[in-house]
C-alpha positions as CSV (number, residue, x, y, z in Angstrom):
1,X,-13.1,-0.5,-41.6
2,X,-15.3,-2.9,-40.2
3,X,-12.9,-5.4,-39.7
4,X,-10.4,-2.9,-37.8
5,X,-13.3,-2.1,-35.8
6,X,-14.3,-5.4,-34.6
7,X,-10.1,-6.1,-34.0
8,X,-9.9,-3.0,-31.7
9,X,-13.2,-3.9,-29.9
10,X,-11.5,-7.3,-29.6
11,X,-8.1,-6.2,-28.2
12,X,-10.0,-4.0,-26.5
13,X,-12.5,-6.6,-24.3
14,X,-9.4,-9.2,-24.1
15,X,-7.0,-6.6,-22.5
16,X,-9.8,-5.0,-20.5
17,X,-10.9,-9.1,-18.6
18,X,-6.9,-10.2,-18.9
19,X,-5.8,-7.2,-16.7
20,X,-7.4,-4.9,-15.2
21,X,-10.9,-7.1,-14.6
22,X,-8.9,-9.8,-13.1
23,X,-6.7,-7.5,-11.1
24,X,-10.4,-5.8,-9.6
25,X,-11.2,-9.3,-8.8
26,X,-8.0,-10.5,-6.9
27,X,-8.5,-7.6,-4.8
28,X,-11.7,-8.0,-4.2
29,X,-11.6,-11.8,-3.4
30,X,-8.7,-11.0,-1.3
31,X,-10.2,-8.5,0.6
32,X,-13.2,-10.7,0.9
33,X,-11.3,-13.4,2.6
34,X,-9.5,-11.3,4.6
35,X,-13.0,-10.3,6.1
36,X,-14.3,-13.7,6.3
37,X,-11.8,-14.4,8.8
38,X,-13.4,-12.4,11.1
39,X,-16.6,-13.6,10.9
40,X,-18.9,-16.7,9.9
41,X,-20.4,-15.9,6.9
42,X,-18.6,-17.6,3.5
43,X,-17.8,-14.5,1.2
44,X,-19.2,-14.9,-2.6
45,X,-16.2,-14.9,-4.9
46,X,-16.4,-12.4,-8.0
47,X,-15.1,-13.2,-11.2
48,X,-13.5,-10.5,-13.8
49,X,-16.8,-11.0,-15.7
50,X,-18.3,-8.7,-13.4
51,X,-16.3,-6.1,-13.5
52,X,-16.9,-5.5,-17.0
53,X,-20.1,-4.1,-18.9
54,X,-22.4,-6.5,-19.7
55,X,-23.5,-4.1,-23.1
56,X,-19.6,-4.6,-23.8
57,X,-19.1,-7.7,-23.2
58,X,-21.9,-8.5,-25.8
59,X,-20.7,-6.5,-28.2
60,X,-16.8,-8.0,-27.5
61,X,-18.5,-11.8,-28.0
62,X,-20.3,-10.4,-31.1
63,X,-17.5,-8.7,-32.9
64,X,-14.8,-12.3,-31.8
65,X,-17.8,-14.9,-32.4
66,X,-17.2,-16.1,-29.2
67,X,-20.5,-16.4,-27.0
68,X,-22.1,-18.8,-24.9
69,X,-24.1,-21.9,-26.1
70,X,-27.5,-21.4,-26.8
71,X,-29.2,-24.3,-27.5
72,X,-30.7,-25.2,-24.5
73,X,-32.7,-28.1,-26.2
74,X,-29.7,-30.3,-26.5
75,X,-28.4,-29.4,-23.1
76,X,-31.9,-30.3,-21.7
77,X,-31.9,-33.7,-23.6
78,X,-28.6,-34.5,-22.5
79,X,-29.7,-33.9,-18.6
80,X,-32.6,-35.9,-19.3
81,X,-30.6,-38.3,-21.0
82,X,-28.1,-38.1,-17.5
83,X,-31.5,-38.6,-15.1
84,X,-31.5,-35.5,-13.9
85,X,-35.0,-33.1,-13.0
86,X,-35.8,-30.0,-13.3
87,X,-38.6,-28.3,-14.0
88,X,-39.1,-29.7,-17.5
């Protein structure tokens, strides 16, 4: 049960971003520039990431093992390594 649980919460997240998340976005962004045209200011771009729910999008990288890197020690080393600063 488990496993058919984390494959529908999978399909789920997947088809959720891939269509209807990137649709909100396209209009969005497309409204967005259609309004920038008419004015000076540079519109922020969204992404479909935003348009879904950050509790369900933790649960969707969970359940698929798909997340974002966390170990910020080696990214740090390798900006040190690059010559970059920050507030280390």
């Amino acid at each position: 049960m488990r496993e058919l649980r984390r494959q529908k919460t999978a399909q789920e997240y997947h088809e959720h971003r891939n269509r209807w998340a990137f649709l909100a976005a396209a209009v969005t962004n497309g409204a967005l520039i259609v309004a920038s045209m008419f004015s000076r200011r540079k519109p922020k771009l969204t992404s479909p990431d935003d348009f879904i729910d950050k509790r369900f999008r933790r649960l969707a990288e969970r359940a698929t093992g798909e997340s974002r890197p966390t170990d910020w020690d080696s990214l740090i080393a390798d900006a040190k390594a690059k010559g970059l600063r920050g507030p280390w």
